[in-house]
N, C-alpha and C positions, 0 to 999 in steps of 0.2 A: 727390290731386286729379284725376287722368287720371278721364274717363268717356266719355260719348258727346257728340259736336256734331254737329249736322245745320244746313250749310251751305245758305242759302237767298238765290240773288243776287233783288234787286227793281229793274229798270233803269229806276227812276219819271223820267221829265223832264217832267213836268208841272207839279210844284211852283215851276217859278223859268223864267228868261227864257235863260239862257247855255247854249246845245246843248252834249252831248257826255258829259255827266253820268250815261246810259244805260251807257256804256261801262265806270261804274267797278267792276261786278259782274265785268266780263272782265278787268281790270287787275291785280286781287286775284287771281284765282285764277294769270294770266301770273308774277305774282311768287312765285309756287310756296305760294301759301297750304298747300292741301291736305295736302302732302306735309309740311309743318314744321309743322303741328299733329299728325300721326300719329306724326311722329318725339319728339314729347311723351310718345307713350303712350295719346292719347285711339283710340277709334272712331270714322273720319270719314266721314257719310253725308252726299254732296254730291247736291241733288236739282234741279239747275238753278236755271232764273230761273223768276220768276212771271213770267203773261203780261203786260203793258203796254199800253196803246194808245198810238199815237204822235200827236207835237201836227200831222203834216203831214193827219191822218184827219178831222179836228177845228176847229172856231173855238175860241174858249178862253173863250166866253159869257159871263158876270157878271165886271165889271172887278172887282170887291173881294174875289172870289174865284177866280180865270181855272183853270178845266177843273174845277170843285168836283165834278160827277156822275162823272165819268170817276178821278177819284183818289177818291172815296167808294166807288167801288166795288172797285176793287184794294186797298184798306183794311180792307173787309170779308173781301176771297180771303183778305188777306196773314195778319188777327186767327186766322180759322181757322186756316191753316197752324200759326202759330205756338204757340197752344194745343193742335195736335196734336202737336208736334215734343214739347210739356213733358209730355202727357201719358203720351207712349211714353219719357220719362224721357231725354229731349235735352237737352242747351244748346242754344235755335236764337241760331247766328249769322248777320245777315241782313249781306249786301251790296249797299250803295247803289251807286247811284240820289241823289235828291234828298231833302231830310230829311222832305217830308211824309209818309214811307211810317213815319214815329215811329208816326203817330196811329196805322194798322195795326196794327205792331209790337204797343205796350206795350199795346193793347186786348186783344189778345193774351195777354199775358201778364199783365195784369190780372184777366181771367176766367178764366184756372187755377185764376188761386189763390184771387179772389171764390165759385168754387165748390164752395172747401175750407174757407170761413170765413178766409179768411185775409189778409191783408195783403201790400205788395209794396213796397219801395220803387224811390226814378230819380235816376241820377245822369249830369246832360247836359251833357257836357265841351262848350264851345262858345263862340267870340267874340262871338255874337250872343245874343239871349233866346227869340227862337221864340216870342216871348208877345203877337204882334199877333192882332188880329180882324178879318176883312172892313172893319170900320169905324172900324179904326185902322192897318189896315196902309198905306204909299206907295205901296207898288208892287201889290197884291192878287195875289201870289203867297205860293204857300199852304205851301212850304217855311217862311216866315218863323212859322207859326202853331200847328206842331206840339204845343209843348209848353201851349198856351194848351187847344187840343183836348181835349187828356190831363187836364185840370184844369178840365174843364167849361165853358170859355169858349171862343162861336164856332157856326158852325153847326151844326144839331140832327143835320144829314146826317155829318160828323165826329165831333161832341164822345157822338152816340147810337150810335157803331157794337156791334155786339151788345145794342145794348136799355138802356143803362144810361148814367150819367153822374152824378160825375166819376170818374173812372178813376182816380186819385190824392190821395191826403188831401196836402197844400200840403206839412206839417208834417216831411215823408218824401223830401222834393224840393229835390235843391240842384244852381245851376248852375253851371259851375267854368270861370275862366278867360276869363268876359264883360267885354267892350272896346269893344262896339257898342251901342247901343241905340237905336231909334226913340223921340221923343219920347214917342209917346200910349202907345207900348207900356209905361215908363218906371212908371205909373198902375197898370197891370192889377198889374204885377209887382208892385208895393205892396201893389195890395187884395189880391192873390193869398196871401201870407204866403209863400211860396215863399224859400228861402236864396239868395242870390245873392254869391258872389268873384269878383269883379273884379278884374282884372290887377294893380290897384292894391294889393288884399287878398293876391294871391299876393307882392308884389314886398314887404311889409312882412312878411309873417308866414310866406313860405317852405310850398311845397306838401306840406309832410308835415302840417304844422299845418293846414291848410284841407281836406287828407284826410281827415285824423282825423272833422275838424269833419261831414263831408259822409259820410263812412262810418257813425259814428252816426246822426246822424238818419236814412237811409236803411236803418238797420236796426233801429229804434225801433220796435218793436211790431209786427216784419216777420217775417216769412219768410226774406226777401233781397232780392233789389234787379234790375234791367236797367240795364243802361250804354247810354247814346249815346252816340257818339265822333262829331260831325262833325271833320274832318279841319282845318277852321279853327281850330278848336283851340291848333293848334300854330303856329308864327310861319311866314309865307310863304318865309322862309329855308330851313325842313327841308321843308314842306308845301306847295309853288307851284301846283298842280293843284287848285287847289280854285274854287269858282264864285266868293265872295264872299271874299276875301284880306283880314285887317285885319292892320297890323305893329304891332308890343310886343305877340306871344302866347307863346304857353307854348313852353319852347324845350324839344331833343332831349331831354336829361335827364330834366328836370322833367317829360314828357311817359311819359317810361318809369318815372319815381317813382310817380306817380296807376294808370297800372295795375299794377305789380306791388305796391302798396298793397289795391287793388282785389282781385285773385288770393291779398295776403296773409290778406284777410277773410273769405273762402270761402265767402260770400254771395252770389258776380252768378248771375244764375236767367239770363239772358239777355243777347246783345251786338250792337248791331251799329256799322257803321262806313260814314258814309254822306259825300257828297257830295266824291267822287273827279272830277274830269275828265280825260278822260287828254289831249282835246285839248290843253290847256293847260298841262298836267305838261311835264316834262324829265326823259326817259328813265324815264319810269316811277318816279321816284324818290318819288313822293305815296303810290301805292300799296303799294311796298316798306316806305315808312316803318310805314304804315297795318300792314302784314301783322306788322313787327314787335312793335308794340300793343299789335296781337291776340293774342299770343305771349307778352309780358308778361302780360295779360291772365288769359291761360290757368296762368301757373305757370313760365314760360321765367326762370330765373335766371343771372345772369354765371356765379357758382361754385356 
């Protein structure tokens, strides 16, 4: 399995309201990321952060979408970047920042493979849906809308990064471990066709079974697949650092089952692992968690 990863932190704080989420690019690497993916065997090219703007430079303009110009354009850097990491035959692993830097990301990595005829699938570990729109979201922070982007719903300045849209066939796309939902978001998720396990789905049928479920279809007529990891993911027990905390998540285990399931498959094209805070972490303990994951992620086994 060992190959190349090129580490790419994104310290987005634009996406959501709770400062400090810039920081979790620095957090990850503090918890000796680098060195415990080498020690796998991989080649690790760590190329820093992308650049950021911050919200103090800024008003944060359209309430239904607050800083939309300013994260459409670090979305564009980010797709670039990321298409060239796959192209020089990378894993890029990206380090959050806030989850809107997804749209970035799998734009990214959508257009690799769109330019090899080819297919990709998304597997978006998460308590929430990320499937709002300007005109459904509460709070019109754009963290909440990532995955909506990615699947062509939303604005033309997101959902068109590199020229195209939608970035993802529905049918390829499953979100794992969702506990929260916005009401209007609730709809989109419907019309969207998109697969959705809910805490509910894992607590009945047990995460290898909802694995299984979510690793095929996201390798159904694919290439292979990008993983999101938001950090909420996991229950505020192992994971407290995070912006948005919901309790009954995916505990320690079960969290290390999903990715070394993921690693078992030999599939993921792409990973990242976004909305760290360390403000509000305890000893760093969110990002640690996080770096382990990734580790799973990559092939890390107990024996």
């Amino acid at each position: 399995m060992p190959g190349k990863v090129r580490i790419i932190g994104v310290p987005m704080d634009l996406g959501q309201d709770r400062r400090g989420v810039d920081m979790g690019p620095s957090a990850l690497r503090v918890a000796n990321l680098n060195a415990r993916i080498r020690a796998l065997g991989y080649t690790v090219e760590d190329v820093g952060n992308l650049p950021v703007r911050v919200p103090e430079e800024m008003h944060f303009g359209e309430k239904r979408a607050k800083y939309l110009p300013e994260i459409a354009d670090t979305c564009k850097e980010l797709a670039q970047v990321v298409a060239g990491a796959l192209e020089e035959g990378f894993l890029p692993l990206l380090l959050g920042g806030d989850h809107s830097l997804a749209i970035g990301s799998f734009a990214g990595v959508s257009a690799h493979f769109r330019q090899r005829k080819q297919k990709v699938g998304y597997l978006w570990l998460d308590a929430h849906g990320d499937m709002n729109t300007p005109e459904t979201s509460p709070s019109g922070n754009v963290h909440g809308m990532p995955l909506a982007c990615s699947l062509g719903y939303g604005p033309p300045e997101l959902t068109k990064i590199l020229g195209y849209a939608p970035k993802l066939a529905p049918e390829n796309c499953s979100l794992v471990g969702v506990r929260n939902l916005d009401p209007k978001e609730k709809k989109i998720i419907r019309d969207a066709g998109v697969r959705v396990f809910t805490m509910r789905d894992l607590d009945e049928r047990g995460m290898r079974a909802i694995m299984d479920e979510a690793i095929t279809r996201a390798t159904q007529g694919t290439t292979g697949f990008a993983v999101s990891l938001d950090m909420d993911f996991c229950d505020p027990a192992d994971a407290p650092g995070v912006g948005t905390p919901a309790r009954g998540g995916v505990t320690y285990r079960e969290a290390h089952l999903a990715m070394e399931m993921i690693a078992d498959s030999g599939k993921m094209v792409a990973l990242e692992v976004v909305e760290i805070n360390p403000v509000i972490d305890e000893h760093n303990r969110t990002a640690q968690f996080g770096v382990e994951l990734v580790l799973s992620a990559l092939g890390k086994k107990i024996l």
